[in-house]
Residue, then its C-alpha position, 0 to 999 in steps of 0.5 A: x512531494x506528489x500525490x504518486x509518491x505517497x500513493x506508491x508507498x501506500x501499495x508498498x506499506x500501508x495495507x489498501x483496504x481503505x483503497x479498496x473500499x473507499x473506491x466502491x463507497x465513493x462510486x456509490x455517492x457520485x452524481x449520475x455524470x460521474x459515475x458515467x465517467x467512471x464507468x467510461x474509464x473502467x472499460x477503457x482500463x480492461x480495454x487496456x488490460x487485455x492488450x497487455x502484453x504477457x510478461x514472465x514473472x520467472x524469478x531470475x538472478x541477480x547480486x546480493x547487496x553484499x558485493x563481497x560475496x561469490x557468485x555461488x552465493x548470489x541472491x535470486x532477483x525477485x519479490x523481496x524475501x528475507x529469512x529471519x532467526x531468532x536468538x534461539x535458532x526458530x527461523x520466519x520466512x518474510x515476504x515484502x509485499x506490494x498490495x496491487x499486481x497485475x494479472x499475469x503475475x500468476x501463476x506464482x513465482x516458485x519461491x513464493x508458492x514454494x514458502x507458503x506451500x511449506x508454511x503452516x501459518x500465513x501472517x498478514x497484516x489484516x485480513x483486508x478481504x474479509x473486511x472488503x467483503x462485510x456488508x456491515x463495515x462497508x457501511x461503518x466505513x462509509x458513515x466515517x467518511x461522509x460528513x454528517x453536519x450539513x457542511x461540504x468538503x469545500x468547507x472543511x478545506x482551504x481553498x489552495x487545496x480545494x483548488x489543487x483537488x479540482x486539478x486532480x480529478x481534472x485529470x479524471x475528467x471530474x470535478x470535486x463536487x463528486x466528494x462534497x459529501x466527504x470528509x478530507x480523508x476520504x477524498x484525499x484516500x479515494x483520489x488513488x481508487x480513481x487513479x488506478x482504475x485506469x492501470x492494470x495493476x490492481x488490489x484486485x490481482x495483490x498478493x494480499x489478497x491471494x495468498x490470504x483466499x488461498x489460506x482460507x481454502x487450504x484450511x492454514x491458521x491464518x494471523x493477524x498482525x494488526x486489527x482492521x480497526x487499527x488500520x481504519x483508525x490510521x486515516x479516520x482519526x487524523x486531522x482535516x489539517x493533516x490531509x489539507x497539507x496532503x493535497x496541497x503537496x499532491x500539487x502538479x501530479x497527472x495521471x500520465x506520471x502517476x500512471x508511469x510511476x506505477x509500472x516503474x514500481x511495479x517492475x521494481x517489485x518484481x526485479x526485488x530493486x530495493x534501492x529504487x524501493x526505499x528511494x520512493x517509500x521515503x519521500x521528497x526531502x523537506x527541503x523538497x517540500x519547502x522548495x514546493x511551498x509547503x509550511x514547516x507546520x505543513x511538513x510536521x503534519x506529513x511527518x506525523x502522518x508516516x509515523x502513523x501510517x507506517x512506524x508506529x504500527x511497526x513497532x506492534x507488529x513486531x510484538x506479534x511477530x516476536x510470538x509467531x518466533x517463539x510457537x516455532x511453527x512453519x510460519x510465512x509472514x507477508x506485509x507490504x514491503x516499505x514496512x522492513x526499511x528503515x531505522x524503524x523497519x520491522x527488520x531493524x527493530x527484530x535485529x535490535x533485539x538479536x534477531x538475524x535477516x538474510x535475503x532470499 
């Protein structure tokens, strides 16, 4: 398993809030070299930006994946959406959300401007961006990442790990030394703030972070699916071992593939491929993880660790879902897509208890 993969499903599932602090608390704590090296790859990225090519994100269309259907009743490609009805006929409109976009994503697409345009209430996991922009959390956050105790990351690491770490920010033109006052999480987390300064895909351009400003302006009841604690605690709260056997299985990532891989997604997003989708939100195989040198205790904590991250919060999710379907208000619920797949999907969970979805 690499590191891409698991930062890919993050910007599909878990929210990027750590994303986005963790990238400005950890240029805050760099020495002097490396913020030089950062700053070097921040101009280089909107260098990079503005001679990005403008494409359409003009919906278009395409087959459902329900080939029995007529053409009349093919799905339009584009940004997953599903309608949902509940048992007693209140309808939800659900958007899959990717947590990064590049900037010409905008204006947006009309069936997504058109269902928040008509919505009354927009849901969303946390509201991200009034946390991202708390000066008091900003400094909570960054006391859980720093280690307190007089020891340095390499401490705290195995040294395989420490190695595969160096390897990684090598890539960077940086050393691990930039994280020696982080704590495992934290390091681990921050490696994808780095990666993704040099693409144009960015939290900052996220339909997230849109559509919650938008509510915010336009004065529409805003929900949260989730506390921000909750998503803080998801990372914080794991163990040093857990984010060891994370690194490790990052062995061998680039950023040229990361970076690849990125705009793969990215496009899959866009087009509504499903299937290339769920094929990256669920991961290398154990078999794949042990063909890696992983260690069966090594794949139960990567387990653990989505059932944290992504399964358990589905199911909480849901119970404040099942409420925004019985208010029977215009409602738009918008979470990072990879949360709808899977026998613990949030779809799969509403259709368990009667709950119907088609895509739309």
């Amino acid at each position: 398993m690499k590191l891409k993969n698991k930062i890919l499903a993050a910007l599909l599932g878990v929210s990027m809030l750590l994303c986005s602090c963790s990238e400005s608390s950890s240029q805050t704590n760099i020495s002097s070299s490396s913020k030089a090296q950062t700053e070097q790859t921040t101009t280089t990225t909107q260098q990079t930006s503005e001679q990005t090519t403008t494409t359409s994100a003009t919906e278009q269309t395409s087959q459902t994946e329900t080939s029995s259907q007529s053409p009349e009743q093919k799905t339009p490609q584009g940004v997953p959406m599903w309608e949902g009805t509940a048992p007693n006929g209140n309808k939800i409109t659900f958007i899959g959300s990717m947590h990064a976009a590049k900037s010409d994503f905008y204006p947006l697409p009309d069936k997504i401007k058109n269902a928040y345009q008509s919505c009354e209430v927009l849901a969303v996991e946390c509201d991200a961006n009034a946390a991202a922009d708390d000066p008091q959390y900003q400094i909570e956050l960054q006391k859980e990442m720093t280690i307190t105790d007089g020891k340095k990351l390499k401490d705290l690491l195995s040294a395989e790990a420490y190695q595969v770490l160096g390897e990684l920010l090598a890539e960077l033109n940086a050393t691990p030394e930039v994280f020696e006052n982080f704590k495992p999480w934290a390091a681990y987390e921050s490696i994808n703030a780095f990666y993704m300064l040099a693409s144009p895909i960015s939290t900052n351009n996220g339909l997230d972070y849109y559509l919650i400003n938008q509510a915010k302006t336009d004065a529409k009841q805003l929900v949260e699916l989730e506390s921000v604690q909750v998503q803080t605690d998801m990372l914080t709260k794991q163990s040093d071992k857990t984010y060891d056997a994370l690194i490790r299985a990052s062995k061998g990532t680039t950023k040229k593939q990361f970076l690849d891989d990125l705009e793969k997604m990215y496009d899959a997003w866009l087009k509504g491929d499903l299937d290339y989708i769920r094929k990256v939100e669920a991961g290398a195989t154990d078999e794949e993880m042990k063909a890696a040198g992983l260690s069966d205790e090594d794949i139960a904590l990567i387990h653990a660790n989505h059932k944290i991250t992504v399964d358990d919060r589905n199911v909480g999710m849901v119970e404040n879902i099942k409420k925004l379907f019985s208010n029977g208000k215009n409602t738009l619920v918008m979470v990072g897509v990879a949360h709808y797949f899977g026998e613990n999907g949030i779809i799969s969970l509403l259709e368990k208890q009667g709950y119907t979805f088609k895509r739309i």
